[in-house]
C-alpha positions in Angstrom: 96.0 86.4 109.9 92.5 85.5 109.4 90.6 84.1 106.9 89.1 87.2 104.6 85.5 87.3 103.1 85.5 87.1 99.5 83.2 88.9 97.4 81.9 87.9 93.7 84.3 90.6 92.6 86.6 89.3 94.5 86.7 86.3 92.9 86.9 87.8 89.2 90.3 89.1 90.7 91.1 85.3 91.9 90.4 84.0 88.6 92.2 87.4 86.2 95.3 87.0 87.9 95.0 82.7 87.2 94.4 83.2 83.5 97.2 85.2 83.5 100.0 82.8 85.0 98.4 80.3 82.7 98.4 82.0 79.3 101.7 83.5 79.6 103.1 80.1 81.1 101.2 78.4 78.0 103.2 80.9 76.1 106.5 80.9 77.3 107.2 77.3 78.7 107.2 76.6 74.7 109.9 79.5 74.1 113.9 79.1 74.6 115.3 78.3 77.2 112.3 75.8 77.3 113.3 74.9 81.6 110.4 72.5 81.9 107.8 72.3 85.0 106.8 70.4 88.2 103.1 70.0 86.7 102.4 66.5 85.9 105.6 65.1 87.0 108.2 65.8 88.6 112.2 66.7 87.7 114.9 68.5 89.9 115.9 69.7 86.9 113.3 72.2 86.8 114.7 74.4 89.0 118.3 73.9 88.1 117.8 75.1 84.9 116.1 78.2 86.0 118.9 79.0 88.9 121.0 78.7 85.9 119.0 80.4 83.4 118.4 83.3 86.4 121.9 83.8 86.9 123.6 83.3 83.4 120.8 85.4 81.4 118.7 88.0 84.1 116.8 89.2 80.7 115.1 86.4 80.7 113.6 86.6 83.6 110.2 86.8 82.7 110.3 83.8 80.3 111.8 81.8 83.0 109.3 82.4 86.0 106.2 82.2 84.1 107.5 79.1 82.4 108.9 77.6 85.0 106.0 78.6 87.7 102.9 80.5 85.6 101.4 76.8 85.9 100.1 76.9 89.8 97.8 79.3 88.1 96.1 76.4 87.7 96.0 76.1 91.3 94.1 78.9 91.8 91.1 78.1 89.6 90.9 75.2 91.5 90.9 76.6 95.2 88.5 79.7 94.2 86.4 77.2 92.3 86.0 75.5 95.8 85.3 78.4 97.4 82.9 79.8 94.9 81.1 76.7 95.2 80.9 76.4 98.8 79.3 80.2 99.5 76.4 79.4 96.8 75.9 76.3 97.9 76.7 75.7 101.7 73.3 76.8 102.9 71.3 75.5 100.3 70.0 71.9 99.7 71.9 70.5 97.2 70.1 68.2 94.4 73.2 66.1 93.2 71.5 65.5 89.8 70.4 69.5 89.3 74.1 70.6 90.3 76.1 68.2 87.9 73.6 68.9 85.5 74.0 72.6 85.6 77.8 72.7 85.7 77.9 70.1 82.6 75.7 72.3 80.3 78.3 74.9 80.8 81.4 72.3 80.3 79.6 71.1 77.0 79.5 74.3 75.7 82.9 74.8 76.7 83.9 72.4 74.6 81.8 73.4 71.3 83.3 76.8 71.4 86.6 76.0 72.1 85.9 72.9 69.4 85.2 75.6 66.5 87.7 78.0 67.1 90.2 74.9 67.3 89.1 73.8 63.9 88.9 77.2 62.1 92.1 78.2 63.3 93.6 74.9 62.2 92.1 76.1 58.8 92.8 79.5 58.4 95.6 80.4 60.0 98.0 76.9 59.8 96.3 75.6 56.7 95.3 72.2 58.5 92.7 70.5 57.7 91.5 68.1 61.1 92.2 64.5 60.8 91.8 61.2 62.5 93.3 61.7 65.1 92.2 65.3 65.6 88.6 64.2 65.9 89.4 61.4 67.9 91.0 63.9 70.4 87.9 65.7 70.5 86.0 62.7 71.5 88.2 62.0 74.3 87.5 65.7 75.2 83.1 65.2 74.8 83.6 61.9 76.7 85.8 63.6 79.2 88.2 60.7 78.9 90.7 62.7 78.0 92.4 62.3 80.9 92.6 58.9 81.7 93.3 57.7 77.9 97.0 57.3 77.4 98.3 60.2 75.2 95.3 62.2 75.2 95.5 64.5 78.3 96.9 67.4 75.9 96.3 65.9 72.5 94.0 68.4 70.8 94.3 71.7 73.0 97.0 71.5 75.4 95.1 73.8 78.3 92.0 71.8 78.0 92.9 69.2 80.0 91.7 71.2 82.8 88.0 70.5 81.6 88.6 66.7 82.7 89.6 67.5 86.2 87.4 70.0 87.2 84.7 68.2 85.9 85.8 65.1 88.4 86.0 67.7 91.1 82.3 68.7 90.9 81.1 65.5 91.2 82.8 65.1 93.9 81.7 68.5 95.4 78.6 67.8 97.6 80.9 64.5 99.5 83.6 67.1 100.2 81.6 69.7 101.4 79.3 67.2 103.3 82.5 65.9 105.1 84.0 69.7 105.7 80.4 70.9 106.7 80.4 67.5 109.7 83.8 67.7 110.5 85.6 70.9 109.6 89.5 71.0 110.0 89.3 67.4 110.5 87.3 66.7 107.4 90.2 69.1 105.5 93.0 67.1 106.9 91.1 63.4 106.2 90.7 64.3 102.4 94.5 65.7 102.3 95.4 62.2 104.1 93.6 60.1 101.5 94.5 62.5 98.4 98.2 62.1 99.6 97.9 57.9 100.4 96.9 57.9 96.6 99.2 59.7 95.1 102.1 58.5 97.0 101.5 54.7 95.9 100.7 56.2 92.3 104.2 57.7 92.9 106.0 54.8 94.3 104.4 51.7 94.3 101.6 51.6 91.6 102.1 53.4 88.3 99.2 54.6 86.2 100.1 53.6 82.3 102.4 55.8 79.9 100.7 58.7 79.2 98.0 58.6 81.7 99.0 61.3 84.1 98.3 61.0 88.0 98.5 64.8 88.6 95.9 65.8 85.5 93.0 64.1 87.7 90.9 64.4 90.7 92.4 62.8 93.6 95.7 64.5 93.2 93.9 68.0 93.8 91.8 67.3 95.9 93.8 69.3 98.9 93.4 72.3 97.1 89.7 72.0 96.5 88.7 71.0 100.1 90.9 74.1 101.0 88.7 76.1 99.1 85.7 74.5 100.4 87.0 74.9 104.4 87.9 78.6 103.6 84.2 79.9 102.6 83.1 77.9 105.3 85.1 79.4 108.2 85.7 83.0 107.1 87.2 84.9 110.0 89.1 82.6 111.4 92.7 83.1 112.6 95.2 81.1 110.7 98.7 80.6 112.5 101.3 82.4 111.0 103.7 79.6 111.4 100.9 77.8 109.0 102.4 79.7 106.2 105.8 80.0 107.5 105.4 75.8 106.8 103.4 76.2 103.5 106.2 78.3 102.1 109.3 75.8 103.0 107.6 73.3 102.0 107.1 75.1 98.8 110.5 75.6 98.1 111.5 72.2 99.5 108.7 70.5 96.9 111.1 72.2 94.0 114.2 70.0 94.8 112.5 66.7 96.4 110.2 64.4 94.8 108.8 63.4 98.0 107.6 66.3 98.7 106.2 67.0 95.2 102.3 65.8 95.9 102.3 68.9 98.7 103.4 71.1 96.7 100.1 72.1 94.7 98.2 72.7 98.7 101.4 74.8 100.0 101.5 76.9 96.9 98.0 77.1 97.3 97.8 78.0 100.3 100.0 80.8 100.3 98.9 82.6 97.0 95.4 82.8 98.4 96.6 84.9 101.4 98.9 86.8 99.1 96.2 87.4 96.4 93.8 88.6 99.1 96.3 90.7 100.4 96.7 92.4 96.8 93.0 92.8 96.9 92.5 95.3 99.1 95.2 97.5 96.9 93.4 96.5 93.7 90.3 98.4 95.4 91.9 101.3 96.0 92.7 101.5 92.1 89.8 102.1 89.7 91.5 101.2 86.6 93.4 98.1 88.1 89.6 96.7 89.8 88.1 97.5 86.0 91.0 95.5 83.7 90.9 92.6 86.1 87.0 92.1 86.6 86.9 92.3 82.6 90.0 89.6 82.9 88.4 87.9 84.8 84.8 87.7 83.5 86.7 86.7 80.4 88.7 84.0 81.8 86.7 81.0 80.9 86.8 82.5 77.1 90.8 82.9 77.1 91.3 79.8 78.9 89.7 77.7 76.3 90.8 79.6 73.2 94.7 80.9 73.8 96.0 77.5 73.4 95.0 77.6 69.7 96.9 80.4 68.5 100.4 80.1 70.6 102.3 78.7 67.8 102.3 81.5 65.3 103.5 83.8 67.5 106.3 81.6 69.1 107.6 80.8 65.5 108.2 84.4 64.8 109.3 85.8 67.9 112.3 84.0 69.6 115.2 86.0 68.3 116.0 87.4 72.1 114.5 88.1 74.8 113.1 91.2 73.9 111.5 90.1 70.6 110.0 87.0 73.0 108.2 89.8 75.0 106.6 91.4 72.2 105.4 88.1 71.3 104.0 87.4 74.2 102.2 90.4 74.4 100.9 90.5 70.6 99.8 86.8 71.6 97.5 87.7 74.5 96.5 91.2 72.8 95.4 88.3 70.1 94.1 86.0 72.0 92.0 88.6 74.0 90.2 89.6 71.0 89.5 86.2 70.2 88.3 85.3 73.8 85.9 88.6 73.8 84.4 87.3 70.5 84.3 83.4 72.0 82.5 84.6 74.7 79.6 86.4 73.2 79.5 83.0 71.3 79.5 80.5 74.1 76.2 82.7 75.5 74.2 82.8 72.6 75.0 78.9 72.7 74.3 78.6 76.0 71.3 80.7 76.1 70.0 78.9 73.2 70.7 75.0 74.2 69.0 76.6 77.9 66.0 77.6 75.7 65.8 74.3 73.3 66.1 71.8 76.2 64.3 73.6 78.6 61.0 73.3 75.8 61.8 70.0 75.6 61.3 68.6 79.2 58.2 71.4 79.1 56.7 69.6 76.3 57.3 66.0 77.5 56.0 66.7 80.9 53.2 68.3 79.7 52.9 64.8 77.7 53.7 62.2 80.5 50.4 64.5 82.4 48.0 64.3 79.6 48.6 60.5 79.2 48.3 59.9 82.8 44.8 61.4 82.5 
């Protein structure tokens, strides 16, 4: 197989069928039979319980795989955010300073949005007013510490964690592509070396403290990144198909051994961006299917940083059986998708407004710093 060209649109589709896995795994992995997931650590008992759960209740099917697996959604963001990246930028001369710069006003704002919508539905719907520790929590999150403060990874918004790592990632973005761009496959397998070195003597030798999780950071993800990266760079290249053949038993393997556990995040990776390209070319041929999922998509950033809020209330009410857990889940992201539409509109006037302010700001004191040199 070789490696397809991906269009903007086509990464709208990447990143509506990610926010998917995530909000319905955000959902459900809360929801009886609650089987756990190899996310930030690992436990064989993941997939015992849902072998079990498969074969002793089918109907809850749905709960079980997006619970168990909706996670490596996550993985997604991360390898299209790599390749997304690496189009724009490959053949441009990147300014370190302008590029963090640019992806932090969008993080910040981020943040403020998903900040509000926290606190007023803390207030209006769970009649909580934020504390200490709440506002604590969202320091961690402004400082982006979040992730590397014990207990604080999840604390405030569980989702938002993400915001910590992906930040890391881009500013390590223009190394990574500098090494791909020199060395290609090489440069892909020497970052998956050192990612792997690091996390096996975090795994085995050298443990991070309690509640500081290895896996909710950079250097642990860094495979799937650079894969992103080394795909937009080498479009049309023939892949092996033993290359996937691998990336799937290693896939299942990476479920029952801990060894094999760092690996699993690039082999999972690996195969649903071949799989998700594949279903591209039948989402084209469907008008309505292309429409929901660019709008899904356009909107994922706004559902990403907002669903987390509102999970609770509907997972209270509707755990009865399995049935009554689907309409829950769907009332939840029919809820949350209202929300996310009116978040968005939000986060641009923000962003469009901070753009403006700061932008008059450096106007005005470089038109100073030239009429005092003068």
């Amino acid at each position: 197989m070789r490696i397809p060209a991906i269009s903007k649109t086509d990464t709208l589709y990447f990143k509506a069928i990610g926010i998917l896995l995530i909000v319905f795994h955000n959902y459900f992995h809360h929801v009886e039979p609650r089987i756990g997931e190899n996310d930030w650590y690992f436990s064989i008992d993941v997939i015992k319980k849902f072998w079990l759960g498969i074969t002793s209740a089918p109907l809850e099917s749905i709960n079980l795989l997006f619970s168990g697996f909706g996670h490596y959604g996550v993985q997604i963001f991360i390898l299209i955010s790599g390749v997304g990246l690496a189009i724009s930028l490959a053949h441009k001369q990147l300014h370190y300073g302008n590029f963090v710069w640019q992806r932090l006003k969008k993080i910040y704002v981020m943040l403020i949005v998903a900040s509000i919508v926290r606190i007023f539905a803390l207030i209006i719907c769970y009649k909580i007013m934020p504390d200490s520790k709440s506002w604590l929590a969202i320091l961690s999150y402004f400082t982006l510490t979040h992730t590397i403060i014990p207990m604080q990874g999840a604390s405030y918004n569980g989702p938002l964690w993400f915001i910590g790592l992906i930040v890391q990632l881009y500013l390590l973005f223009p190394l990574l592509l500098k090494i791909i761009k020199t060395y290609n496959f090489k440069g892909l397998v020497a970052i998956c070396v050192f990612s792997y070195i690091c996390s096996y003597i975090e795994l085995y030798l050298f443990h991070l403290p309690e509640g500081v999780h290895w896996t909710s950071n950079s250097i642990a993800h860094l495979p799937e990144f650079a894969l992103g990266i080394y795909v937009a760079l080498n479009i049309e290249k023939k892949i092996p198909s033993w290359v996937f053949i691998t990336a799937a038993v290693v896939f299942i393997a990476s479920n029952f051994s801990k060894a094999l556990f760092p690996v699993s995040f690039l082999s999972i990776s690996l195969i649903l961006y071949f799989v998700i390209s594949k279903l591209i070319v039948l989402i084209r041929k469907s008008t309505w299917t292309s429409k929901i999922l660019v709008n899904l998509g356009t909107l994922s950033m706004a559902l990403f940083i907002t669903h987390g809020t509102f999970r609770q209330r509907f997972q209270i009410q509707f755990h009865d059986n399995w049935f009554d857990k689907i309409i829950g889940a769907i009332l939840f992201f029919i809820t949350v998708y209202a929300v996310a539409i009116i978040a968005n509109i939000f986060y641009k006037w923000i962003y469009n407004l901070l753009t403006v302010r700061i932008g008059l700001l450096l106007s005005n004191r470089a038109n100073s710093l030239s009429k005092n040199r003068i």
